[in-house]
C-alpha positions as a Markdown table, in Angstrom:
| # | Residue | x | y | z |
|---|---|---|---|---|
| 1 | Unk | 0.0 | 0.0 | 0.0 |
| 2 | Unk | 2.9 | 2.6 | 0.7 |
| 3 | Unk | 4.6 | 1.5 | -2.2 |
| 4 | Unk | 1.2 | 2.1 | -4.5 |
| 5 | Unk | 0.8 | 6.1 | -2.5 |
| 6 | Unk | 4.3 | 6.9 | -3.3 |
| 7 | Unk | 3.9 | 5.7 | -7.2 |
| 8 | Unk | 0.3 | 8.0 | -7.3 |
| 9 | Unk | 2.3 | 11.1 | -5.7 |
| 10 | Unk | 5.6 | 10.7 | -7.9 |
| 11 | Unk | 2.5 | 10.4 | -10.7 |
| 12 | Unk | 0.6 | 13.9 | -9.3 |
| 13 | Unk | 3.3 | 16.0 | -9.4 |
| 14 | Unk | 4.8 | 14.7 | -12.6 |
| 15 | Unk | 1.6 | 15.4 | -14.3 |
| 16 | Unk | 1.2 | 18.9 | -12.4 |
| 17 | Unk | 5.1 | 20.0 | -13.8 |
| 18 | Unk | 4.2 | 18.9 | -17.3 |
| 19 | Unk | 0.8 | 20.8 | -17.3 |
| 20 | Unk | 2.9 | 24.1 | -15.9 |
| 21 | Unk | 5.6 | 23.7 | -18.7 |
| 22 | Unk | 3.2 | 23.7 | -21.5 |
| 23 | Unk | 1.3 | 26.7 | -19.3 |
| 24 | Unk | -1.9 | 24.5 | -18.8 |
| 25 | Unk | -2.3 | 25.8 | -15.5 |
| 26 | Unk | -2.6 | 29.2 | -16.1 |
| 27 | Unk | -4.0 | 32.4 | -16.3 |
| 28 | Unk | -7.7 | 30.9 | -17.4 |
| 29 | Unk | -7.3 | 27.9 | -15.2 |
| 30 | Unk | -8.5 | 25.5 | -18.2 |
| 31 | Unk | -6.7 | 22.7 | -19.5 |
| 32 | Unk | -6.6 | 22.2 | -23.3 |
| 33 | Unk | -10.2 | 20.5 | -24.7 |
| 34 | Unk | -8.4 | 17.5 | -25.4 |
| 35 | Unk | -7.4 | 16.3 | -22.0 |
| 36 | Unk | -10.5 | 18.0 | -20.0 |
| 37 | Unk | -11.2 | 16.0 | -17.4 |
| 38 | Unk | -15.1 | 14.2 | -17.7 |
| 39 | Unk | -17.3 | 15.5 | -15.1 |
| 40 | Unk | -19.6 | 13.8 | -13.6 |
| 41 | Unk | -22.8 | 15.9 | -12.3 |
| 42 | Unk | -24.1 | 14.2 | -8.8 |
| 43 | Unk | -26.4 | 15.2 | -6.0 |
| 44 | Unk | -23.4 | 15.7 | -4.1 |
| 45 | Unk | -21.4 | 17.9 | -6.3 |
| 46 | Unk | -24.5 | 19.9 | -7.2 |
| 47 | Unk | -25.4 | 20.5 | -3.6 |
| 48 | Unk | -21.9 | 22.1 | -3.4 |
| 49 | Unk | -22.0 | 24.6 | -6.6 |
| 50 | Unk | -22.3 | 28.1 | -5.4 |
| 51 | Unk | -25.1 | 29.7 | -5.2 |
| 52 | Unk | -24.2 | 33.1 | -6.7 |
| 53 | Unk | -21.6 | 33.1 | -9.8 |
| 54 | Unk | -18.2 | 33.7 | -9.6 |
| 55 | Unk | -18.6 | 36.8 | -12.0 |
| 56 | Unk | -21.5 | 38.2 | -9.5 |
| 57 | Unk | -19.0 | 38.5 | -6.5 |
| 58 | Unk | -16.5 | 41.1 | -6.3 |
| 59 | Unk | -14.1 | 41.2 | -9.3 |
| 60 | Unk | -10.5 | 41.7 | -9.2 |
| 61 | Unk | -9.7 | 43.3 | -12.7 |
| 62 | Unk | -6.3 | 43.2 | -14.4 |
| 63 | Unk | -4.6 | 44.8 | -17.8 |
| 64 | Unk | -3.2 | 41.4 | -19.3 |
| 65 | Unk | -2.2 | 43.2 | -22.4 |
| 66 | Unk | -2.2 | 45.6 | -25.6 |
| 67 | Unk | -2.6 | 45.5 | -29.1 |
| 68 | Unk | 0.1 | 47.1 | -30.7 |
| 69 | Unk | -1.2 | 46.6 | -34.6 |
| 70 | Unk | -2.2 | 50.1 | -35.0 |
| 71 | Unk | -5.1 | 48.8 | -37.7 |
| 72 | Unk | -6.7 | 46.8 | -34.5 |
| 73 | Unk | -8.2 | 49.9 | -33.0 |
| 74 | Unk | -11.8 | 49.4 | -33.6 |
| 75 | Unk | -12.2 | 45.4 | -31.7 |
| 76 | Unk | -15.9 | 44.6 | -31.3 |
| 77 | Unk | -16.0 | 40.8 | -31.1 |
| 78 | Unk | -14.3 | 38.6 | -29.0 |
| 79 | Unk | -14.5 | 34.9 | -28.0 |
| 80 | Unk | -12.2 | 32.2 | -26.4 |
| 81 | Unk | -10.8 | 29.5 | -28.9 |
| 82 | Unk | -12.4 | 26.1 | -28.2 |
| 83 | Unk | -8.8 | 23.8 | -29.6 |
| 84 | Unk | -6.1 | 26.2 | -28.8 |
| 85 | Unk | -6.0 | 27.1 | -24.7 |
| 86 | Unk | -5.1 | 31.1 | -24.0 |
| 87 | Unk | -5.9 | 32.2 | -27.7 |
| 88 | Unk | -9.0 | 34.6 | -28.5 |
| 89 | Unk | -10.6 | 35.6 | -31.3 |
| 90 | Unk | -11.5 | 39.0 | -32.5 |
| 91 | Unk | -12.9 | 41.0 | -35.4 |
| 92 | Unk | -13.2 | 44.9 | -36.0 |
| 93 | Unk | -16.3 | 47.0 | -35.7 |
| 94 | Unk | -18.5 | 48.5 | -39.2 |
| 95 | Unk | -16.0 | 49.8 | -41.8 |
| 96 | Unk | -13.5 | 47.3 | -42.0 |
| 97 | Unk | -13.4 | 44.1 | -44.2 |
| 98 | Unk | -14.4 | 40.5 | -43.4 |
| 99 | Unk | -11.7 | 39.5 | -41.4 |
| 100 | Unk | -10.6 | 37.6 | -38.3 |
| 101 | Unk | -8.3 | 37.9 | -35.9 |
| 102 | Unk | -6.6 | 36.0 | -33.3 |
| 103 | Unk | -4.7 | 37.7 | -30.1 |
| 104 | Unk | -2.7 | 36.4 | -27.6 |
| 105 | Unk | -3.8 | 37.3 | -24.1 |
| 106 | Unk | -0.7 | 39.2 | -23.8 |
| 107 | Unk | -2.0 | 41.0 | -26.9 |
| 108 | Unk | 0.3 | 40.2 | -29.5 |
| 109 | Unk | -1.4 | 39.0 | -32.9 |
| 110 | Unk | -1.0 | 35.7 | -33.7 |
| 111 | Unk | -2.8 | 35.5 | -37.0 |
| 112 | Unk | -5.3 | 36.9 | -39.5 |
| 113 | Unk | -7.6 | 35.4 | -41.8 |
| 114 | Unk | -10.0 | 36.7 | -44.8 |
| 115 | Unk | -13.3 | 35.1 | -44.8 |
| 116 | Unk | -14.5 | 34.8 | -48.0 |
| 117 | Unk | -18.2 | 34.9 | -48.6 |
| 118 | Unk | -19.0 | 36.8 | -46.0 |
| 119 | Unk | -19.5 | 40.4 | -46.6 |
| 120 | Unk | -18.7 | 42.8 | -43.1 |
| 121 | Unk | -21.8 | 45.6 | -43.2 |
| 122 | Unk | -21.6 | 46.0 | -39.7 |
| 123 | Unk | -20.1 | 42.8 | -37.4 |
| 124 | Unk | -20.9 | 43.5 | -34.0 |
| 125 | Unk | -20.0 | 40.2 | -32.0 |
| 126 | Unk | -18.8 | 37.2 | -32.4 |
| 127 | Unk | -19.1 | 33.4 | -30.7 |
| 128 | Unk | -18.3 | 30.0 | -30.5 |
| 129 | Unk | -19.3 | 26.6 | -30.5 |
| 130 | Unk | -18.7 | 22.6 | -31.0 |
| 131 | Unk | -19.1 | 22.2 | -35.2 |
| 132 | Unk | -22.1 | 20.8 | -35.8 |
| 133 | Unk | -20.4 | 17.3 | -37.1 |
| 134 | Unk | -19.2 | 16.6 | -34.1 |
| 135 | Unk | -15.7 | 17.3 | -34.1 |
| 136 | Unk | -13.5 | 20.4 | -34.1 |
| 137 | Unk | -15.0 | 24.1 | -33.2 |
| 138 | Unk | -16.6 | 27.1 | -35.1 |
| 139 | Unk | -17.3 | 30.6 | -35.1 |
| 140 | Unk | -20.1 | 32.4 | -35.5 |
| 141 | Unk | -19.8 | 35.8 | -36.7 |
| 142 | Unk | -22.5 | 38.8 | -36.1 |
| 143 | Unk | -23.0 | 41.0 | -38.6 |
| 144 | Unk | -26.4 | 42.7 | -36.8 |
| 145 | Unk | -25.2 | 46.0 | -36.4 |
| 146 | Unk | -27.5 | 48.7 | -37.4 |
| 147 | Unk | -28.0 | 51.8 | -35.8 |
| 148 | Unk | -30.2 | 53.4 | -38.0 |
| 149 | Unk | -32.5 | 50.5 | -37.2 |
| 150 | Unk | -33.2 | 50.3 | -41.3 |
| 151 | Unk | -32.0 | 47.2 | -42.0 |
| 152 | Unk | -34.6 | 44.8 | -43.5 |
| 153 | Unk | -32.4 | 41.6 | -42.6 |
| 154 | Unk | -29.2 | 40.9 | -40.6 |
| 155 | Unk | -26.6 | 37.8 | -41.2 |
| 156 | Unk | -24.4 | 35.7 | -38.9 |
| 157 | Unk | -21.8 | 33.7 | -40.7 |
| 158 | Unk | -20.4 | 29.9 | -39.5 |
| 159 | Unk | -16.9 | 29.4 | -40.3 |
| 160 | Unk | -14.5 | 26.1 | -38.5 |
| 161 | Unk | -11.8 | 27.8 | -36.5 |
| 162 | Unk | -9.1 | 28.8 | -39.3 |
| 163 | Unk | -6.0 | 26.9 | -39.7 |
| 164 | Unk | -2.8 | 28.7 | -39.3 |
| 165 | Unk | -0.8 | 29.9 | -41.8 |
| 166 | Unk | -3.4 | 30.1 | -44.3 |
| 167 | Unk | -4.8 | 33.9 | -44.3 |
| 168 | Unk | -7.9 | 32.3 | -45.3 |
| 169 | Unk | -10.7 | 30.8 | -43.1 |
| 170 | Unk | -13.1 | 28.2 | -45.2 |
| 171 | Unk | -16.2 | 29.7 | -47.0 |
| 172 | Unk | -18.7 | 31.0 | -44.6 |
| 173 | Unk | -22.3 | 29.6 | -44.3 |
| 174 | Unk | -24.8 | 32.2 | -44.2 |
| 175 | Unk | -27.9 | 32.4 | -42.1 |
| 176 | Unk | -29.6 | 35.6 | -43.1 |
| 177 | Unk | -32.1 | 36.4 | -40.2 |
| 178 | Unk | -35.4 | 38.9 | -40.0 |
| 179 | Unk | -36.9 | 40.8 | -36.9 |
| 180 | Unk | -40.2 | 39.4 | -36.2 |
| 181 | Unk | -41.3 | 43.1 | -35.6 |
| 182 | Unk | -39.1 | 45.3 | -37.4 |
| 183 | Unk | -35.4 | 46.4 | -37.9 |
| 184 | Unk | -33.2 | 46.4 | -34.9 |
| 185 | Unk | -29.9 | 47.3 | -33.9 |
| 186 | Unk | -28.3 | 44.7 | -32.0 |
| 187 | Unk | -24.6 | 44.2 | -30.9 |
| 188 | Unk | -24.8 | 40.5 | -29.1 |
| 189 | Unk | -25.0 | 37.5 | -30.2 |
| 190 | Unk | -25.1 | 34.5 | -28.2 |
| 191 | Unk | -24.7 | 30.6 | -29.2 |
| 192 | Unk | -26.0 | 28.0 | -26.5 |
| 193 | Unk | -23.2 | 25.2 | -27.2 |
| 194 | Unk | -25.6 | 22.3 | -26.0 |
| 195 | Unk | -28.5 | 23.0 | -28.4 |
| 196 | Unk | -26.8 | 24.9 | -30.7 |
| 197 | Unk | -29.4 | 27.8 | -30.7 |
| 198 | Unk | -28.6 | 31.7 | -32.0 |
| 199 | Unk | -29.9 | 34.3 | -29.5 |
| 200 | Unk | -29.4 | 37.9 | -30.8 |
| 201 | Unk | -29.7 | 40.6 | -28.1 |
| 202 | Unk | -31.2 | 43.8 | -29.2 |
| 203 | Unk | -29.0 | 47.4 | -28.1 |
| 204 | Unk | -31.2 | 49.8 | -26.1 |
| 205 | Unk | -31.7 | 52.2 | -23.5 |
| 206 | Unk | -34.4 | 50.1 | -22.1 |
| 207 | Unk | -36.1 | 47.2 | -22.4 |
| 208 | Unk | -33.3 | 45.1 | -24.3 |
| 209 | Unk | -34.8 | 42.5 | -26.2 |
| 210 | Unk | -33.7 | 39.2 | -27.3 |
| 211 | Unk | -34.3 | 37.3 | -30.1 |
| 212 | Unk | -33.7 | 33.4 | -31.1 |
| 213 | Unk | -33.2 | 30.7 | -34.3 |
| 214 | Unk | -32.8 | 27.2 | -34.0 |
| 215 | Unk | -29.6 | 25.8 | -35.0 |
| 216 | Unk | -31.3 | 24.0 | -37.9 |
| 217 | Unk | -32.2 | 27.1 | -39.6 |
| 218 | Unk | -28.1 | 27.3 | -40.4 |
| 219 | Unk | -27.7 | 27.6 | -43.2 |
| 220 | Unk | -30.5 | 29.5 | -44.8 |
| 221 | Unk | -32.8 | 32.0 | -44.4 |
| 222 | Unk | -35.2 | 32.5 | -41.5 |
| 223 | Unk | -37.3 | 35.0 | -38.9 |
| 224 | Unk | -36.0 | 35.3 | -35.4 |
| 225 | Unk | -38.6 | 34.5 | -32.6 |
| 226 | Unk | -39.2 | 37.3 | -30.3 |
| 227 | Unk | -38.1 | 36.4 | -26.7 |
| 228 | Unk | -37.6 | 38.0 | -23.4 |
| 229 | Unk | -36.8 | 41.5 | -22.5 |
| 230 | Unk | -33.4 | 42.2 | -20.8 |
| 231 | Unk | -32.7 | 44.6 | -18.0 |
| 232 | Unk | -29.3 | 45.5 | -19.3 |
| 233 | Unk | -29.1 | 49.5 | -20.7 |
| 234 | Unk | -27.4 | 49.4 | -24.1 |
| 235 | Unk | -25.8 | 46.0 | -24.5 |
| 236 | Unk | -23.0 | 45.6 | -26.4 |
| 237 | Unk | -21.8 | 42.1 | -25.9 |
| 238 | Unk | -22.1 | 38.7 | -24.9 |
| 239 | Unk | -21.1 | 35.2 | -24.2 |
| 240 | Unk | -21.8 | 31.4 | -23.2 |
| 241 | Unk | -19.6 | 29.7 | -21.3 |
| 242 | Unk | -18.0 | 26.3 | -23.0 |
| 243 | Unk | -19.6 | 24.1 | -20.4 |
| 244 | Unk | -23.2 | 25.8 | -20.9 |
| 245 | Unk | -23.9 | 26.7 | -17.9 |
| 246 | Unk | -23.5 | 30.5 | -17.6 |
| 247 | Unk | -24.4 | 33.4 | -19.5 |
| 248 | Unk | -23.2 | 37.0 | -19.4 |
| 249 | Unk | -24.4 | 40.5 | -21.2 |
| 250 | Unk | -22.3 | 43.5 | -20.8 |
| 251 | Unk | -23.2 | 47.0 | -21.2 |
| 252 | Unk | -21.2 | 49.7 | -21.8 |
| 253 | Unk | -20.0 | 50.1 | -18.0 |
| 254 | Unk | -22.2 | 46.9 | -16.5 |
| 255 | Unk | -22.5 | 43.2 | -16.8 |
| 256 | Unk | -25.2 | 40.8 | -16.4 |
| 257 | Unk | -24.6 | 37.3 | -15.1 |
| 258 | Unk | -27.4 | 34.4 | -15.3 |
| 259 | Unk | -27.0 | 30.7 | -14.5 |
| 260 | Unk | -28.4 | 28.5 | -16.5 |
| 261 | Unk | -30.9 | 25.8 | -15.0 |
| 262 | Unk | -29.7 | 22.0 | -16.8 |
| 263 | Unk | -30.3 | 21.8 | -20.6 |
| 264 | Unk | -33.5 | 25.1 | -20.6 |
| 265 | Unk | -33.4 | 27.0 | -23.6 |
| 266 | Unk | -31.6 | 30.2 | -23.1 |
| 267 | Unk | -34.2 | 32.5 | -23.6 |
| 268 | Unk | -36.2 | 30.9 | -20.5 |
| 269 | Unk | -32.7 | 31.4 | -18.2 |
| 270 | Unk | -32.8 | 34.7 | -19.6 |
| 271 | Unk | -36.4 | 35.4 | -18.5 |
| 272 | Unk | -34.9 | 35.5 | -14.8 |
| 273 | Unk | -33.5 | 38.5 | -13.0 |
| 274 | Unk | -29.8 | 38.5 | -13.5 |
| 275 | Unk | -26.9 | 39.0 | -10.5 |
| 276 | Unk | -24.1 | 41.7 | -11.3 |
| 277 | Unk | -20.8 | 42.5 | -9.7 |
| 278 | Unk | -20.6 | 45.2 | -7.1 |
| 279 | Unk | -18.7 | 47.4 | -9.2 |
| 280 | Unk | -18.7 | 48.6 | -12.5 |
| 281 | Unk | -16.9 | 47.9 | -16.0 |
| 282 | Unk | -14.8 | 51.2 | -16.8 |
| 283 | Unk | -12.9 | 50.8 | -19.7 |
| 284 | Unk | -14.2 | 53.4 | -22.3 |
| 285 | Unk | -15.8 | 51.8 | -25.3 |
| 286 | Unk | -16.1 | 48.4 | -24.3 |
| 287 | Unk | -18.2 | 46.7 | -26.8 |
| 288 | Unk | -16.5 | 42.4 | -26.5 |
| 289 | Unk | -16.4 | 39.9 | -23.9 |
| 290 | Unk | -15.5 | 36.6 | -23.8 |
| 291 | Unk | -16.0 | 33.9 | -21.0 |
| 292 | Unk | -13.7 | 30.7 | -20.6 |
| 293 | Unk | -15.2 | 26.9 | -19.8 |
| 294 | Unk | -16.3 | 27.5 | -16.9 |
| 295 | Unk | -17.8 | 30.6 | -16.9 |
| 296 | Unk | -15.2 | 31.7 | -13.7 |
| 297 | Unk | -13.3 | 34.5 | -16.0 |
| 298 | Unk | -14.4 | 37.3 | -18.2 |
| 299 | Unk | -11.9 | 38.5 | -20.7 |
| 300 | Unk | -13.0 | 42.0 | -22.6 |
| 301 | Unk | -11.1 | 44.7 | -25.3 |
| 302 | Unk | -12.1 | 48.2 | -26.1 |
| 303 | Unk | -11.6 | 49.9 | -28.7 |
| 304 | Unk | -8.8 | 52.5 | -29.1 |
| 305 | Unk | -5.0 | 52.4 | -30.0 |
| 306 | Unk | -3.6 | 50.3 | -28.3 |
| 307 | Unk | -6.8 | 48.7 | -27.7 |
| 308 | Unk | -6.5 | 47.1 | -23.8 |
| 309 | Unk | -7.3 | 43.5 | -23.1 |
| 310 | Unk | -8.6 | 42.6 | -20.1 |
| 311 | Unk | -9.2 | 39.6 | -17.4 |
| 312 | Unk | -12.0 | 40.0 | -14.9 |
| 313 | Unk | -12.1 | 36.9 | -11.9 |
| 314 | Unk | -13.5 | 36.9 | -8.7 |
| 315 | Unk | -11.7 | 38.5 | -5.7 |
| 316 | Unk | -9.2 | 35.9 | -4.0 |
């Protein structure tokens, strides 16, 4: 028995040093997708989740880095790469082309791609999901901006996360999407990665209203189905956790912070009043956020030169 407890610590702490070499254990506590550890959900475990999110307690907030491409000054979109751990994708507001862009926490670029047929009116967010066959990850992108509400459809595009080296994602699928009552402008969109559902979250003063799609209207053409309202002034970004289970809406200086009840549609966790931190988000024009597995970290740029990158967690 002694001689079995020494082999399992000599294996712990081997398995702890290689996971700190490769920088596993890290700044977003996550271990690559690959090697995630399967968790199993019990009465026991469940009793033990908190009750409030980590993102509703008080946040410690930290500048992890800059962008230092000069061209990067308008970031809208941001979302955490499902296959490569600490990379984050990004895309540039209304005026630039159809383009993606993946930054290192630190913020140095690591890559850019073109996507071709996709067109960039106005991309406003950006997020993330298992590929629908099963293996790999994709991206969703958000073109739904429209502030002169005139707009008589909006697209997202569905690209698999680029390959690098090649400057070129794969062709986009396009799901071209109508307001059930009217033109909207909207600057979040939201993908639940168990269901695969689209939820686009209207910008507004008041009353912020979402909107959802079934994942099998992708590719296509289809009318979004009127949803809840939000309590969240002038939203300008959202996210889904990889694990499902939280969701988060920022405003320009606020966030919004729901937990998700087993496999419900996000619109009915969304019908439920949402927990905030204590303190507000003060980084100018912050218009991206990003969450990582486990909903325990919230990453965010603004725009500007250099545009700032940063990690929110809860207090330690």
């Amino acid at each position: 028995m002694r001689v079995a407890l020494v082999l399992l610590a000599v294996l712990v702490a081997a398995t702890a040093g290689a996971a700190l070499a490769l920088g596993w254990l890290g700044d977003d506590d996550d271990p690559p997708a690959a090697r995630a550890p399967t968790t199993v959900t019990t009465t026991r475990t469940a009793a033990r989740a908190p009750a409030v999110p980590a993102l509703c307690r008080k946040l410690d907030e930290a500048v992890t880095g800059r962008v230092q491409d000069p061209a990067l000054n308008e970031l809208s979109g941001l979302v955490a790469s499902r296959t490569r751990p600490g990379l984050l994708y990004s895309h540039e507001d209304s005026g630039a082309g159809p383009q993606v862009w993946a930054l290192r926490t630190d913020g140095s670029v690591a890559g850019g791609w073109t996507v071709p047929g996709a067109e960039a009116v106005d991309w406003e967010d950006m997020a993330t999901g298992p590929a629908p066959s099963g293996g790999g990850a994709v991206l969703y992108l958000g073109d739904i901006g429209d502030n002169a509400a005139a707009r008589p459809y909006v697209d997202v595009y569905r690209v698999p996360e680029p390959v690098f080296g090649s400057g070129v994602t794969a062709p986009a699928e396009r799901l071209r999407l109508r307001y059930p009552d009217g033109p909207r402008d909207a600057e979040t969109l939201l993908v639940d990665p168990r269901r695969g559902t689209l939820v686009i979250v209207a910008k507004a003063l008041t009353g912020a209203r979402a909107y959802s799609v079934p994942a099998s209207a992708f590719p296509g053409e289809s009318t979004l189905r009127r949803g809840p309202e939000i309590d969240v002034a002038l939203a300008t970004a959202g996210d889904v956790s990889a694990d499902g289970r939280t969701i988060a809406v920022r405003g320009y200086t606020s966030l919004a912070v729901w937990r998700r009840r087993g496999d419900e549609a996000l619109t009915t966790t969304l019908r439920r009043e949402p927990c905030s931190p204590p303190t507000a988000l003060f980084e100018g024009q912050g218009e991206a956020l990003a969450l990582n597995r486990n909903g325990t970290i919230a990453r965010t740029v603004a725009e500007g030169s250099p545009a700032v990158l940063r990690r929110y967690r809860a207090a330690r």
